[in-house]
mmCIF file of the N, C-alpha and C atoms, coordinates in Angstrom:
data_MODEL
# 
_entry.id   MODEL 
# 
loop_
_atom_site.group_PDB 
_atom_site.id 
_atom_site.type_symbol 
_atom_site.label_atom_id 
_atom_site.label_alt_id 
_atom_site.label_comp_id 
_atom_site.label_asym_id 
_atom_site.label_entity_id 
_atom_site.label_seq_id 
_atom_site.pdbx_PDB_ins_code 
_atom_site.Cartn_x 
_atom_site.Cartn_y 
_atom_site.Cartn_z 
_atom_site.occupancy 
_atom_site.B_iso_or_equiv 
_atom_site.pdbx_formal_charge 
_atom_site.auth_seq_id 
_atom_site.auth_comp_id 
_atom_site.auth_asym_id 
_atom_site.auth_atom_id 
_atom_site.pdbx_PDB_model_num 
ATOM 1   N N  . UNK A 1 1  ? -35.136 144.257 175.208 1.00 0.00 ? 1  UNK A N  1 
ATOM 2   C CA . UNK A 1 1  ? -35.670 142.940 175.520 1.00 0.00 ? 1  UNK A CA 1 
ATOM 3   C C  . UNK A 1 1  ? -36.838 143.079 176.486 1.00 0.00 ? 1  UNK A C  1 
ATOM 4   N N  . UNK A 1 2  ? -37.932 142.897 176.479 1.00 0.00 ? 2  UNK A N  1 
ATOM 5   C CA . UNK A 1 2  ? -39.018 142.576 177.401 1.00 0.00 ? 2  UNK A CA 1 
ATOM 6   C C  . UNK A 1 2  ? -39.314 140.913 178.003 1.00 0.00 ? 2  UNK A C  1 
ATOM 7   N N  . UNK A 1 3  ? -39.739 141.219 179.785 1.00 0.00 ? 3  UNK A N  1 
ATOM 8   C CA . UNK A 1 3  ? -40.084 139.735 179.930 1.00 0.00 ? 3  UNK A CA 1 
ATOM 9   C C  . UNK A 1 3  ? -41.533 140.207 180.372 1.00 0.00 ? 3  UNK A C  1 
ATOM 10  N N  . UNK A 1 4  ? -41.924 138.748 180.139 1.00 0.00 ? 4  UNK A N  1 
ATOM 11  C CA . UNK A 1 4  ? -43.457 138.568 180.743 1.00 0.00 ? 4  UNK A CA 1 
ATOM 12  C C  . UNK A 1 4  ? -43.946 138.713 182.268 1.00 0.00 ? 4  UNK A C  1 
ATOM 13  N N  . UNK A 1 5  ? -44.777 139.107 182.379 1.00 0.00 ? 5  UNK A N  1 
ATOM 14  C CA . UNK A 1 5  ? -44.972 139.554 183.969 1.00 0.00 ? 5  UNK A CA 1 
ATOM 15  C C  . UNK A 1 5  ? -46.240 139.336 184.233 1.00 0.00 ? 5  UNK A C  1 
ATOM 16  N N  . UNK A 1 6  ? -46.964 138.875 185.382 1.00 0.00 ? 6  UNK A N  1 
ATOM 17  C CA . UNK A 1 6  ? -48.184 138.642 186.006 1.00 0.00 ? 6  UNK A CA 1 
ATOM 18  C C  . UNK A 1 6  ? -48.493 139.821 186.568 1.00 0.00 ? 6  UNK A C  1 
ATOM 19  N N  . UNK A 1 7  ? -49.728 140.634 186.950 1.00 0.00 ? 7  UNK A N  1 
ATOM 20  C CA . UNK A 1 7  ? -50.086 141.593 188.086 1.00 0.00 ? 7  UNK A CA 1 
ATOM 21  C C  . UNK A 1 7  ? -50.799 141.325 188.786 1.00 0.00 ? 7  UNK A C  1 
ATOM 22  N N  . UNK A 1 8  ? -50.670 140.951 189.998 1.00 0.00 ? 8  UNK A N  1 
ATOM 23  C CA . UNK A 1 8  ? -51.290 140.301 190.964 1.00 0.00 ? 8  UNK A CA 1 
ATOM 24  C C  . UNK A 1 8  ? -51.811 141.593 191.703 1.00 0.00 ? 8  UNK A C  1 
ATOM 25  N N  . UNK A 1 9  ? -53.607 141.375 192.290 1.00 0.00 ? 9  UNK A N  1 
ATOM 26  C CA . UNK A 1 9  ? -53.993 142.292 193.031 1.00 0.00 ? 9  UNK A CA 1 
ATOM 27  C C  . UNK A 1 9  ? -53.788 142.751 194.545 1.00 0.00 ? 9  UNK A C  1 
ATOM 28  N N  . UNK A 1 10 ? -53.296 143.900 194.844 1.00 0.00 ? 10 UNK A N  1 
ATOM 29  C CA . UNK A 1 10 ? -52.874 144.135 195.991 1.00 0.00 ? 10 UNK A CA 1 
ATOM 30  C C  . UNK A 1 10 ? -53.933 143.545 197.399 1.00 0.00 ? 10 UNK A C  1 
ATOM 31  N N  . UNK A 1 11 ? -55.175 143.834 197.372 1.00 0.00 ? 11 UNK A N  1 
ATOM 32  C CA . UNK A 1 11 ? -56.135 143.208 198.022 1.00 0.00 ? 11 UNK A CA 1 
ATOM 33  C C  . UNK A 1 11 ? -56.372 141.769 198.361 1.00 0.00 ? 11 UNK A C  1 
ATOM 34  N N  . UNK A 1 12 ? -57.050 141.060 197.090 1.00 0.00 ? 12 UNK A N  1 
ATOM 35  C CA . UNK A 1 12 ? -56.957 139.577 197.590 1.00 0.00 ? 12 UNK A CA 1 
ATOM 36  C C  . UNK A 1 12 ? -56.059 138.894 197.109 1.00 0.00 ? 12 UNK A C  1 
ATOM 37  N N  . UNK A 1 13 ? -54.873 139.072 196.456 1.00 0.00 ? 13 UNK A N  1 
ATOM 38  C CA . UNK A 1 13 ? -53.718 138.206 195.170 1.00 0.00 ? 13 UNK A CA 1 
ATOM 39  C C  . UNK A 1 13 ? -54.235 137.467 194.818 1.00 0.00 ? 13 UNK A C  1 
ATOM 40  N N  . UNK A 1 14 ? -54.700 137.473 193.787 1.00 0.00 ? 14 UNK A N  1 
ATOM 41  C CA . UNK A 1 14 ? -55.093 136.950 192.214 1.00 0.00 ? 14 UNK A CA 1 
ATOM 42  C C  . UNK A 1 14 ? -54.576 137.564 191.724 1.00 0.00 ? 14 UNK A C  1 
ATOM 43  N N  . UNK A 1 15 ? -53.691 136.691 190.719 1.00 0.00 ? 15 UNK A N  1 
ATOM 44  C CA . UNK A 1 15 ? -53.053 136.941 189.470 1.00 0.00 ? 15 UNK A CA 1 
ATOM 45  C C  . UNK A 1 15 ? -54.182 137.291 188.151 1.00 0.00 ? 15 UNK A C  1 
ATOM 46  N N  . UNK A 1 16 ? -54.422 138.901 188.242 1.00 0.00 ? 16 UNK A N  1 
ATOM 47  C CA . UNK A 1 16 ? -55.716 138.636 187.091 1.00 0.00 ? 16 UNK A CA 1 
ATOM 48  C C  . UNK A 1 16 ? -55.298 138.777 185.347 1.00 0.00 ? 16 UNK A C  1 
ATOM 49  N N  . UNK A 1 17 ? -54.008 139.786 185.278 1.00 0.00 ? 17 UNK A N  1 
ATOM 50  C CA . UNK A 1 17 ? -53.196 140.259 184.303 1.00 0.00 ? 17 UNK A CA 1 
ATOM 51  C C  . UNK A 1 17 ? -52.105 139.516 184.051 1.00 0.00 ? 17 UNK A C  1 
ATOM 52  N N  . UNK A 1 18 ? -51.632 139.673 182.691 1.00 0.00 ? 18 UNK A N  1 
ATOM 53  C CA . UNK A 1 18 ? -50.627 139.282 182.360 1.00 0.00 ? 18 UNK A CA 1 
ATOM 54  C C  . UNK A 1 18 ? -50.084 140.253 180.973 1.00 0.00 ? 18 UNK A C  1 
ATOM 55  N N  . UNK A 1 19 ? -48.735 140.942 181.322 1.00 0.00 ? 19 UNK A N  1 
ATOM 56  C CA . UNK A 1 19 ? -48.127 141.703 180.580 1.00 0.00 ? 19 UNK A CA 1 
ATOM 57  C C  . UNK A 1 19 ? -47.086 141.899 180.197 1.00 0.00 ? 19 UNK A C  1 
ATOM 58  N N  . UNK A 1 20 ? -46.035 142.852 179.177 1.00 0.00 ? 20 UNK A N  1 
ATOM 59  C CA . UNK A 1 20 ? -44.684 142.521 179.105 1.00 0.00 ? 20 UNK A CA 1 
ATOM 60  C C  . UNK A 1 20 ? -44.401 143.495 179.799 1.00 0.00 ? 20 UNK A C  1 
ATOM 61  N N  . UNK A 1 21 ? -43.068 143.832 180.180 1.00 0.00 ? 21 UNK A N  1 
ATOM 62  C CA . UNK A 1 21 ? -42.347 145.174 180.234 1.00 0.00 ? 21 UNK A CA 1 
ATOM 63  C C  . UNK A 1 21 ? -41.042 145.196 180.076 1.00 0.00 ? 21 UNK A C  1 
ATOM 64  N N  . UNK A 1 22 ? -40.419 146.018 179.713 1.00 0.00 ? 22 UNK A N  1 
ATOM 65  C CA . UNK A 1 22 ? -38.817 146.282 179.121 1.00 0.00 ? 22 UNK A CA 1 
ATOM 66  C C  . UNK A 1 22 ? -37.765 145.921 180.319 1.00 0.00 ? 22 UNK A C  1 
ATOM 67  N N  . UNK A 1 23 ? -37.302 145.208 180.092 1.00 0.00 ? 23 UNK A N  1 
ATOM 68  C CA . UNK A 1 23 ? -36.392 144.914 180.780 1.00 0.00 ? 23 UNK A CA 1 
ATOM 69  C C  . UNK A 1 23 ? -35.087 145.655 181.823 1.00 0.00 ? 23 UNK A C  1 
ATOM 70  N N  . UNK A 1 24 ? -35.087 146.710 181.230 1.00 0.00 ? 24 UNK A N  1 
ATOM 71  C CA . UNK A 1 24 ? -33.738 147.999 181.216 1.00 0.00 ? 24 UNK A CA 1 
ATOM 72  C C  . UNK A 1 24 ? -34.531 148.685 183.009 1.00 0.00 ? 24 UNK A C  1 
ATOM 73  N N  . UNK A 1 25 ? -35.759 148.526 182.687 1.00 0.00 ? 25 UNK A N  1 
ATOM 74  C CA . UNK A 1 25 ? -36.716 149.167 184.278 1.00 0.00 ? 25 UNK A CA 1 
ATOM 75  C C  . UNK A 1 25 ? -36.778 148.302 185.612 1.00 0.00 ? 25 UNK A C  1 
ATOM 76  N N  . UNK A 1 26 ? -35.664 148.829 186.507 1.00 0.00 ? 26 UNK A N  1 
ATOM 77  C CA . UNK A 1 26 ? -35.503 148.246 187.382 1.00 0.00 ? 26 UNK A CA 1 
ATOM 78  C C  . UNK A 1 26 ? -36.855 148.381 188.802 1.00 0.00 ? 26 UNK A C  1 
ATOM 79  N N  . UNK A 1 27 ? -37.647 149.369 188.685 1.00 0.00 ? 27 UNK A N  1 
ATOM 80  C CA . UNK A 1 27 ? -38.762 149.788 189.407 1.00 0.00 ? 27 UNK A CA 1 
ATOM 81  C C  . UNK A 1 27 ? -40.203 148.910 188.850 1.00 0.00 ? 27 UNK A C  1 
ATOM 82  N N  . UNK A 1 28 ? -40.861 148.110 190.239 1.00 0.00 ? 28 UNK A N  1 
ATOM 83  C CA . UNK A 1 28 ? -42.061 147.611 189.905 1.00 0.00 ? 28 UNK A CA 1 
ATOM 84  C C  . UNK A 1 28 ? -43.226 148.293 189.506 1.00 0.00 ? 28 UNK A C  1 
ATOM 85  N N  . UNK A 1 29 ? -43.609 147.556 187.947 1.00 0.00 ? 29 UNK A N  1 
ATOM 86  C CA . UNK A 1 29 ? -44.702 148.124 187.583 1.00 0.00 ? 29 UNK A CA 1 
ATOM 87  C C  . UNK A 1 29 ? -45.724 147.925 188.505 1.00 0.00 ? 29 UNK A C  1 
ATOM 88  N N  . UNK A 1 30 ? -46.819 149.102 188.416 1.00 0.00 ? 30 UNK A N  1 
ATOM 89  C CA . UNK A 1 30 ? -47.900 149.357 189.467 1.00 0.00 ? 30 UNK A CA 1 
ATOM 90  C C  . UNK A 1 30 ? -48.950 150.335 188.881 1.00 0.00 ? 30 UNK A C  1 
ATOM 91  N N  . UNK A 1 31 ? -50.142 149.378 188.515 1.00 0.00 ? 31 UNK A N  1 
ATOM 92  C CA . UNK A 1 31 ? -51.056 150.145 187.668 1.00 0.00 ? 31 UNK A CA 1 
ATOM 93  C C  . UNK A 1 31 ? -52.332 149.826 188.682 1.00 0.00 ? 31 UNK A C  1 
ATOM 94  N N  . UNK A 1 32 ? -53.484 150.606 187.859 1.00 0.00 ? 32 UNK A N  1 
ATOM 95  C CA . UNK A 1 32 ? -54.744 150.594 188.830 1.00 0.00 ? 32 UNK A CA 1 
ATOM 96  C C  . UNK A 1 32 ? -55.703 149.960 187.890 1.00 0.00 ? 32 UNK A C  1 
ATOM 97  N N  . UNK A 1 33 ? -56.352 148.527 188.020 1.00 0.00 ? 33 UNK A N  1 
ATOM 98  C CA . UNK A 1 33 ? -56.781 147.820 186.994 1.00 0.00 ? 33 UNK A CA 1 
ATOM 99  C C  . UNK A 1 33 ? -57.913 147.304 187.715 1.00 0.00 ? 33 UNK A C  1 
ATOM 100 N N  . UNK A 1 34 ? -59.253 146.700 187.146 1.00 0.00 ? 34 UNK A N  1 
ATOM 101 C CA . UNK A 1 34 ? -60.297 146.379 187.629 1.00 0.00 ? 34 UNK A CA 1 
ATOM 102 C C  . UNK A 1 34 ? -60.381 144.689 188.140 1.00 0.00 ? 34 UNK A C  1 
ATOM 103 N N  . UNK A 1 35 ? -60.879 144.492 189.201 1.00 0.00 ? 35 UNK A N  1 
ATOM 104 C CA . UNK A 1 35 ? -60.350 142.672 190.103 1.00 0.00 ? 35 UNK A CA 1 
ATOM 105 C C  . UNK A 1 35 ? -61.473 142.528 189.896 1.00 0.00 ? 35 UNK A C  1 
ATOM 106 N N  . UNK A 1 36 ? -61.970 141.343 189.301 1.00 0.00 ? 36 UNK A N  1 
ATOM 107 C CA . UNK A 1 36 ? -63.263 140.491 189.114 1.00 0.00 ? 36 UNK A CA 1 
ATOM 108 C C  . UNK A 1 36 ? -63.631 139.706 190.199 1.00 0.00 ? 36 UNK A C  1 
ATOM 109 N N  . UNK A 1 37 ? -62.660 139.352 191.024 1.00 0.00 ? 37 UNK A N  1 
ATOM 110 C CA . UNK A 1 37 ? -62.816 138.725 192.723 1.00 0.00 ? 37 UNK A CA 1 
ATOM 111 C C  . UNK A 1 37 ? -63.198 139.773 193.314 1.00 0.00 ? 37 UNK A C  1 
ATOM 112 N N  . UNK A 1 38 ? -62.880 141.052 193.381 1.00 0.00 ? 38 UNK A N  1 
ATOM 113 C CA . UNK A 1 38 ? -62.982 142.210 194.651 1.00 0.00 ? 38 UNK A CA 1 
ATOM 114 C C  . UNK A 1 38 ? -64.241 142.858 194.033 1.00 0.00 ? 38 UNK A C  1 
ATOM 115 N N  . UNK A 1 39 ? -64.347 142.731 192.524 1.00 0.00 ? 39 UNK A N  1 
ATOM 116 C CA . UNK A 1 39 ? -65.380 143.682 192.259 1.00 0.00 ? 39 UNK A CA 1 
ATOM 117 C C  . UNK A 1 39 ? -65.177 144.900 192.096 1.00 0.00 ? 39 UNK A C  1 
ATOM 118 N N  . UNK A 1 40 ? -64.110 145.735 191.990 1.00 0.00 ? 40 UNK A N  1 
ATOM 119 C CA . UNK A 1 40 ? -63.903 146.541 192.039 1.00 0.00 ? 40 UNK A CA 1 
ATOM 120 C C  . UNK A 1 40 ? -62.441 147.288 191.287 1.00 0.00 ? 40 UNK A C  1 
ATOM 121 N N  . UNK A 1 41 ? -61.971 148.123 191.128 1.00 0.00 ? 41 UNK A N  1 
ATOM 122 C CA . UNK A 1 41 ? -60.719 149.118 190.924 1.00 0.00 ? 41 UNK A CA 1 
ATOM 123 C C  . UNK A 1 41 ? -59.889 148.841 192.245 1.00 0.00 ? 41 UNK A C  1 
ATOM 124 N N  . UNK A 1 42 ? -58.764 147.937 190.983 1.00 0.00 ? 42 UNK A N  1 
ATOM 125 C CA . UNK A 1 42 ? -57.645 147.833 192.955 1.00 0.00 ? 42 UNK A CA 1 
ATOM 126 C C  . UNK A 1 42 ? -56.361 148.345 192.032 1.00 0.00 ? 42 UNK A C  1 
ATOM 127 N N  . UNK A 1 43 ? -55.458 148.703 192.991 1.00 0.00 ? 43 UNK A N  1 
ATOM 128 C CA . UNK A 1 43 ? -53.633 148.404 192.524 1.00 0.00 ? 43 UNK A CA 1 
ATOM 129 C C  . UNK A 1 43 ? -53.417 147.112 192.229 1.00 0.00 ? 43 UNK A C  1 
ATOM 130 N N  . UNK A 1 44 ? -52.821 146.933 190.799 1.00 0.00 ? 44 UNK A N  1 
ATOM 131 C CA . UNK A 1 44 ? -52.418 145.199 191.080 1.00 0.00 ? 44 UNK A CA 1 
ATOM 132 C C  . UNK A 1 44 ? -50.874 145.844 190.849 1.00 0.00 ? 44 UNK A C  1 
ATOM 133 N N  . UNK A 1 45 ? -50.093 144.886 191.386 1.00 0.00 ? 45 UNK A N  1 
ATOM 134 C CA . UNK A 1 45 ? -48.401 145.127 191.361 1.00 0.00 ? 45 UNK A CA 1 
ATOM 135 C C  . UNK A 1 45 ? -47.652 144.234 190.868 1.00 0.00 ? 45 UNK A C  1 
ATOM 136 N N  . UNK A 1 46 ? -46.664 143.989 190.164 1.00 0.00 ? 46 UNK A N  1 
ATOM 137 C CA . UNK A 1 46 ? -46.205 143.238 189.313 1.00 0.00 ? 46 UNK A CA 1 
ATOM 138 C C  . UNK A 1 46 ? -45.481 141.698 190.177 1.00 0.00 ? 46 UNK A C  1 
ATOM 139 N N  . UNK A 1 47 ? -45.727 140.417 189.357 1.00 0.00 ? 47 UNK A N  1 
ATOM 140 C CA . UNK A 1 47 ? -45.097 139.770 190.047 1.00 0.00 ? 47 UNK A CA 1 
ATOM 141 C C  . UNK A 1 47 ? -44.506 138.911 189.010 1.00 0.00 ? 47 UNK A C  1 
ATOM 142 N N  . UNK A 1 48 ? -43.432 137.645 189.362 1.00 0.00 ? 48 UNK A N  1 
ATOM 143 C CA . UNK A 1 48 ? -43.118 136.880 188.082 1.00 0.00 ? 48 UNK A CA 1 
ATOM 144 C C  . UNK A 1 48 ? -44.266 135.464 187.659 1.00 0.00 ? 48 UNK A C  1 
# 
């Protein structure tokens, strides 16, 4: 089962992403994705 998930940027939080992930993974997803507010390559970290 997968739920839907937001990735909000670690820097300024904006929610810029939106993705699924499997449910069974109890550890927050944490990818390195590009922020159109910061301008730049940030960590965004998963939120609901």
């Amino acid at each position: 089962m997968t739920i839907k998930i937001a990735l909000k940027c670690s820097v300024c939080g904006h929610k810029n992403y939106y993705t699924e992930k499997n449910n069974t993974k109890k550890t927050k997803l944490s990818l390195r994705k590009y922020c159109p507010n910061c301008n730049k390559h940030t960590e965004h970290v998963e939120t609901k």
